[in-house]
C-alpha positions, 0 to 999 in steps of 0.5 A: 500500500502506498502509505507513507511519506519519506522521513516517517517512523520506522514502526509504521514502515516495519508494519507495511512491510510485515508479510502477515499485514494484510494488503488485499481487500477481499475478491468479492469487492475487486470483482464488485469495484472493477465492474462498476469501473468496467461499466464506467470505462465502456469498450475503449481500451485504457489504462487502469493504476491500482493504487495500493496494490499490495499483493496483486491478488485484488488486480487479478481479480479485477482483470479477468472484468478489466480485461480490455483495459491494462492494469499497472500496479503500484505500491510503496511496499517492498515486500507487497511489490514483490508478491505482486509481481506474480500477478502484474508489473509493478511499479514502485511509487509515492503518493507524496513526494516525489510522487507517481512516476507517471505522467499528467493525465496519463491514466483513464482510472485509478482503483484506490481500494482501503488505501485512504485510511493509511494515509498522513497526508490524504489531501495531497494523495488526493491531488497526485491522484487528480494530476495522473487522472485525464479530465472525466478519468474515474476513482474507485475509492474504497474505505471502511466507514466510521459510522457503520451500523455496529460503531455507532452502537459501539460508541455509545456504549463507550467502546473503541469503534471497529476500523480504529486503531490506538497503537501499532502493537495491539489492538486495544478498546475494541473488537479485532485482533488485527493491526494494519495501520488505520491512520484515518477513519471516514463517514460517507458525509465526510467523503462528499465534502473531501472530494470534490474539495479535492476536484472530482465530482462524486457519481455515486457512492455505495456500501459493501458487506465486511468479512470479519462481521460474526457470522449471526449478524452478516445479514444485518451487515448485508441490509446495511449495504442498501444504505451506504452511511450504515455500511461497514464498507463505503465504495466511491465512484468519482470522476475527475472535474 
């Protein structure tokens, strides 16, 4: 995942390159983001950056829907760089400076799939995104959603929300086992004002089921996705101003 600015602690670094971090977001939201994008995109062939692609395994998915259009991966990772390349041809690149290797306006789409959330500096992520976007390119944003159903049961009844993350040691406060990194959390009502801030202009913005819901409440989690505030996932279609 494309995460970090240069000059930043080594434990953060460390985690990102901690081959038991998870980088995948899961193939059945790759298959539901890269049909959205496939429908956005149409017949004409173009260029897709994945951005944050950790180990390749979401683009692999993607492609086989994606499969008019080139798909080049791009990740800060070292390691994830590596496992990818099983999959596509990674490219090595920072959001912030010096920034993407690639020229202005030169991709018609970027998948930046649980990659916000990781991020020190989101607002400038953004604007490097706008700059290799060409005007009207596509953003299929993906994140988990602070306000989701069971975290504003959990807030009330003063339990650290679900997504969150106090210490890069240990999960402390809250349901989960799992340290990954979460920087910054978002609401769909967050999102709406952000982006277009930043030069796109929203399309639609969807909710997604998330796999580590208990298994009694996965239907509750699923009725959620039909109101994207509730969601445990929110997924962004966005286009470039």
């Amino acid at each position: 995942m494309t995460s970090t600015t240069p000059g930043e602690s080594g434990g953060l670094r460390d985690l990102y390159e901690d081959p038991a971090t998870p980088v995948a977001s899961g193939p059945d939201r790759s298959r539901r983001q890269a049909t959205i994008l496939a429908r956005a995109l149409g017949d004409t062939p173009g260029t897709v950056l994945d951005i944050g692609c950790g180990d390749g395994s979401a683009a692999a998915t993607a492609s086989r829907i994606l499969d008019r259009h080139r798909i080049v991966g791009v990740d800060w990772s070292q390691d994830a760089l590596r496992r990818a390349s099983r999959h596509l041809t990674p490219v090595r690149g920072e959001l912030t400076a010096p920034g993407l290797p690639f020229t202005d306006g030169c991709a018609d789409a970027a998948l930046f799939s649980e990659v916000i959330e990781h991020l020190v500096d989101p607002d400038s992520a953004l604007d490097e995104l706008h700059r290799v976007l060409r005007p009207g390119g596509h953003l299929l944003l993906s994140t988990p959603n602070l306000a989701a159903w069971y975290n504003r049961g959990l807030i009330l009844a003063g339990i650290q929300p679900v997504f969150s993350e106090v210490s890069l040691r240990g999960i402390h406060g809250r349901p989960g086992s799992q340290v990954v990194g979460h920087l910054r959390l978002y609401t769909a009502r967050a999102l709406r004002s952000m982006l277009p801030a930043s030069g796109f202009e929203i399309v639609r913005i969807t909710g997604a089921p998330y796999h580590d819901v208990p298994r009694p409440f996965r239907p509750l989690d699923r009725l959620a996705c039909h109101t994207p505030s509730l969601a445990s996932i929110l997924l962004v279609h966005a286009r470039r101003s």
